[in-house]
N, C-alpha and C positions, 0 to 999 in steps of 0.2 A: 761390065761397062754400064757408065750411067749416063745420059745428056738430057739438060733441060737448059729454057732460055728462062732469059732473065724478064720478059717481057712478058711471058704465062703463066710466071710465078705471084699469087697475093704479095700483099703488102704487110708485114707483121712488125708488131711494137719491139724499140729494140728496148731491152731489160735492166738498163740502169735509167730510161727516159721512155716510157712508152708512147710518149708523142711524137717519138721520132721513129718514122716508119722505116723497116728494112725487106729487104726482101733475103730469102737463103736461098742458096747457090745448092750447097751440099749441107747437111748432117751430119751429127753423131751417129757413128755405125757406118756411114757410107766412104769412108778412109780408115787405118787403123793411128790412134793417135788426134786425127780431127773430131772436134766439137762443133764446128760452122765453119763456113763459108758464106761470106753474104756483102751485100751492097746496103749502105744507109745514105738516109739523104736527111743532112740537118740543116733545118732554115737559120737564117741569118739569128745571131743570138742565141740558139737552142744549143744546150749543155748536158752531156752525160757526164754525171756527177761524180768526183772522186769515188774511187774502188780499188778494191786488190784483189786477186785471186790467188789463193796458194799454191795453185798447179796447175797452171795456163800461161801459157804463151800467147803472143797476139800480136799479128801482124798488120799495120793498116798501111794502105796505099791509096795515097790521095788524086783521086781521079780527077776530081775540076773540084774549083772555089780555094779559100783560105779560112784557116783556122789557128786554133794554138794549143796544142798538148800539156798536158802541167803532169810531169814524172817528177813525185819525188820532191810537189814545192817549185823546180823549175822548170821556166816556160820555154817551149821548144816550136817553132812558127811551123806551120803544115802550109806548103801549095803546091799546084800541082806536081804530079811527079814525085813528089819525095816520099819516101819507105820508112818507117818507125816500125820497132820492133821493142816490145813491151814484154818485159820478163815476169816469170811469176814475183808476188811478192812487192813488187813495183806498184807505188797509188798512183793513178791516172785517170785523168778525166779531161773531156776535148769539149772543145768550143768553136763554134762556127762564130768567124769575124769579121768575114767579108760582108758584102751588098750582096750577096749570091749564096746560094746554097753550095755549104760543105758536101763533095760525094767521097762517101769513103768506100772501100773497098777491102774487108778485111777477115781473116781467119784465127781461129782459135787452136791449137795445139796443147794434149796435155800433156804433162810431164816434171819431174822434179827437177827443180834448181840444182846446177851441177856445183858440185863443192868446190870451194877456192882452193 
């Protein structure tokens, strides 16, 4: 059993935009299968830059603000409440686009793309 808050956790750069601070929830090693668990918070304008992972999953839930997902070339609006789910393999990169800061809320999962 593992519990921490989110409140006594540092602040850490997340890794496609290290100006945007996140905080980890959970680790690699502390699930089997999970790479993170974590909260980011991007100001209005701030962008993690197109990427792919070849064996990751990625789940984000958009806790407050608006933003926009770009899978793949197309744009997909993020507010709150809504669940995006990011396959490996998939280029993606989000944008905060509201007046507000984007809060995401999201996990990592490895694993291979399953075959068509």
């Amino acid at each position: 059993m593992k519990i921490v808050h989110h409140d006594d956790l540092p602040d850490r750069p997340v890794s496609h935009d290290p100006a945007i601070p996140k905080r980890v929830l959970l680790a690699r090693g502390d699930a089997p299968g999970l790479t993170h668990f974590a909260r980011a918070r991007f100001a209005p304008g701030q962008k993690a830059p197109a990427h792919t992972h070849p064996d990751l999953w990625e789940i984000f839930w958009v806790e407050s603000g608006e933003g926009v997902a770009r899978i793949d070339g197309a744009e997909h609006p993020l507010t709150t409440g809504a669940c995006l789910l990011v396959e490996p393999d998939d280029e993606h990169e989000i944008e905060a686009t509201g007046e507000t800061s984007l809060v995401l809320v999201y996990l990592g999962i490895e694993g291979e793309p399953e075959s068509p």
